[in-house]
C-alpha positions in Angstrom: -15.0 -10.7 -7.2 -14.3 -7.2 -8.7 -10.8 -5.8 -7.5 -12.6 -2.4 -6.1 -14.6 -4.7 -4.0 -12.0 -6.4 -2.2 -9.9 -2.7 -1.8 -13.1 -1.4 -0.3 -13.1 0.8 -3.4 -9.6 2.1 -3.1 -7.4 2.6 -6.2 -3.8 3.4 -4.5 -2.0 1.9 -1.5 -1.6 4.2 1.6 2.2 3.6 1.1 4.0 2.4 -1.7 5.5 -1.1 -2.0 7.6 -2.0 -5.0 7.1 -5.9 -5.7 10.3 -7.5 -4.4 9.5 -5.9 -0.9 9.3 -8.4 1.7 5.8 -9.2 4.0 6.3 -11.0 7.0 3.6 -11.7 9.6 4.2 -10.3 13.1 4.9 -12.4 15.4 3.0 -11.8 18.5 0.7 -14.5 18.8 -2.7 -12.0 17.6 -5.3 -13.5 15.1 -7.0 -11.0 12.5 -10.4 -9.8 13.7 -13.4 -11.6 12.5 -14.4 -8.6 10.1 -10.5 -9.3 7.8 -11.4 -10.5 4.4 -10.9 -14.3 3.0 -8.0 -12.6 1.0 -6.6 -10.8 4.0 -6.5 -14.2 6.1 -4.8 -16.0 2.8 -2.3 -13.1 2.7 -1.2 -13.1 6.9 -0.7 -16.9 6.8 1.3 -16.9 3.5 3.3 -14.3 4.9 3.9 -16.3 7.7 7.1 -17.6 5.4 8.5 -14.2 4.0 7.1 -13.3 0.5 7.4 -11.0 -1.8 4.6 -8.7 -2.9 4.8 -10.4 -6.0 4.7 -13.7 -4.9 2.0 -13.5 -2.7 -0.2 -11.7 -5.3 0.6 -14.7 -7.6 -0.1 -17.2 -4.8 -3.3 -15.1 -4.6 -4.2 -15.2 -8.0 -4.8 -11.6 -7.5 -3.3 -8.2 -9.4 -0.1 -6.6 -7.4 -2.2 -3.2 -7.2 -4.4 -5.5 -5.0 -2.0 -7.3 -3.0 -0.4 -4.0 -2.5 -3.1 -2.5 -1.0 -4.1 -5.0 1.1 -1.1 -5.8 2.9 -0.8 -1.6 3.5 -4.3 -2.5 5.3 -2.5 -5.4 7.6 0.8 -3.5 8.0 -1.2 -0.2 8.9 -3.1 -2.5 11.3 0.1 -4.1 12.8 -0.3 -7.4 11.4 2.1 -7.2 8.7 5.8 -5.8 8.4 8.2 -5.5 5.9 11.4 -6.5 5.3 13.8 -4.8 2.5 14.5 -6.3 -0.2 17.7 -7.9 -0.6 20.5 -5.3 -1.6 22.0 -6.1 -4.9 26.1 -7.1 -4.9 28.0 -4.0 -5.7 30.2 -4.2 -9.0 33.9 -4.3 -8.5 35.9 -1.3 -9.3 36.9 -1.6 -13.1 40.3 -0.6 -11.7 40.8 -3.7 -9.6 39.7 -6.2 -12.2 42.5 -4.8 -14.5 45.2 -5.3 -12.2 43.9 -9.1 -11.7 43.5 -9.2 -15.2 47.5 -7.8 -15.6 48.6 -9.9 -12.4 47.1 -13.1 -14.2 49.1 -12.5 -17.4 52.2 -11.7 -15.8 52.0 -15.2 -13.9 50.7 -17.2 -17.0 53.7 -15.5 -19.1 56.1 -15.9 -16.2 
């Protein structure tokens, strides 16, 4: 199926997603209405276990530009949320790790 068809002829999302942002499915016991697409049902139940927008596109078999899209759809809708993506482990001062590096010595020479 062409890509335009399943974005009901939409190029861009409604927000922007990078691809490590995190979809989870709300949890509030609702179902998707009858009208939600075959790849809108695959997406809500896969994000049932947080994923990625990349992941689920790949578990898809679908483009990100897609994916992204269509989870805007379900998190405009309230079915989907998202989760931040994980922060990244700040680098030590430089400072610090030279005073290790000097304390080390000074014991190994001691």
């Amino acid at each position: 199926m062409r890509p335009y068809v399943l974005t009901g002829g939409r190029a861009r999302p409604r927000q922007r997603l990078a691809v490590e942002t995190l979809l989870e499915t709300v949890d509030d016991g609702t179902e998707l209405p009858v009208t939600a697409s075959r790849q809108e049902r695959m997406l809500y139940r896969m994000c049932r276990h947080r994923l990625s927008v990349a992941e689920s596109a790949a578990h898809l078999g679908l483009s990100v530009s897609v994916v992204t899209i269509l989870a805007c759809d379900l998190i405009d809708a309230g079915y989907l949320i998202t989760r931040s993506q994980v922060p990244k482990a700040q680098l030590p001062d430089v400072h610090i790790l030279q005073e290790v590096l000097d304390g080390l010595r000074r014991q190994l020479s001691a």
